[in-house]
N, C-alpha and C positions, 0 to 999 in steps of 0.2 A: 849520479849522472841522470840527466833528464832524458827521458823518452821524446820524439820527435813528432810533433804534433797534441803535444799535452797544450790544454785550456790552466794557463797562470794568471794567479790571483793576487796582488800584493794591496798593501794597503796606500792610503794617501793620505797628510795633514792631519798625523794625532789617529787615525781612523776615523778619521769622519765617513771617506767615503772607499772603496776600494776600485784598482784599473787590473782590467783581463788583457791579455793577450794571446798570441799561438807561436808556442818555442819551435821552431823551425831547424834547427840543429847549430851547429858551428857558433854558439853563444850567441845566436841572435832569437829576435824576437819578432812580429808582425804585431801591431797593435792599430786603435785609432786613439791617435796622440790628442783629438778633441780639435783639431783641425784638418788631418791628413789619415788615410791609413799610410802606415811607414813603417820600415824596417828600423830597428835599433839595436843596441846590444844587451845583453841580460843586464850586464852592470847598469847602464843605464835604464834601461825599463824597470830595476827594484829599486834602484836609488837608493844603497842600502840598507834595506827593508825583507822585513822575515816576505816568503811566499807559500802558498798553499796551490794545491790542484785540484780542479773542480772535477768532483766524482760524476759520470751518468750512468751509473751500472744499472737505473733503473729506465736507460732508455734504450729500446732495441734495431736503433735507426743510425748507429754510430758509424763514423766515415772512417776507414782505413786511416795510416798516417800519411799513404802518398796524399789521398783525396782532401784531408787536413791541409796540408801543405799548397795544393794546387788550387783549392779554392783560398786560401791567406794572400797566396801570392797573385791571384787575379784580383785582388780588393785594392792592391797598393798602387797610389795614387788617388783614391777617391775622395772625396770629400761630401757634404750634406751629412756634416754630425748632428742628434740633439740627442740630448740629456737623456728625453721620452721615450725617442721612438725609434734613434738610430745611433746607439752608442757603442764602447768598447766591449761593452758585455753582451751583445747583443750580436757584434761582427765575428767575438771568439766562437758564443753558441751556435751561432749558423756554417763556422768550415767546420766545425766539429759532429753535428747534429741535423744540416740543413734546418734549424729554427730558431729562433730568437725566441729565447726564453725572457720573461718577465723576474725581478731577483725577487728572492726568496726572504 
């Protein structure tokens, strides 16, 4: 069973690249689809595909899961993705952490 407000990892196309999102509870997910942020459901956001969760036990700035949550669900609807500067991984690290992390 998933924790509520956990930052998920899965992969995409072979691993080439991998897509984040924030598990919000009731099998759904918050993500930015690379046109929208939107709500979907876990089966669809793994596309059945293994997933992992992104550790930040070395960050001391971490958001409760209400605050998780409530910043996820104030994103949906936005749009202005890119790749660089405003991505999926980038929208999980900020409800999760208040920052956009650069990947690793």
């Amino acid at each position: 069973m998933l924790d509520i407000g956990v930052h998920l990892v899965t992969e995409r196309i072979f691993g080439l690249y991998t897509h984040h999102g924030i598990y919000i509870g009731n099998g759904e997910v918050i993500h930015f689809s690379g046109r929208i942020i939107e709500t979907i459901s876990l089966f669809k956001f793994l596309k059945g595909k293994p997933f992992a969760t992104r550790d930040y036990k070395d960050k001391k700035n971490l958001n409760p899961p209400s605050k998780i949550i409530e910043k996820a669900n104030s994103g949906l609807n936005e749009k202005g993705y890119s790749l660089l500067y405003n991505n999926c991984e980038h929208f999980a690290d900020w409800c999760r952490i208040n920052e956009m992390l650069l990947s690793k």
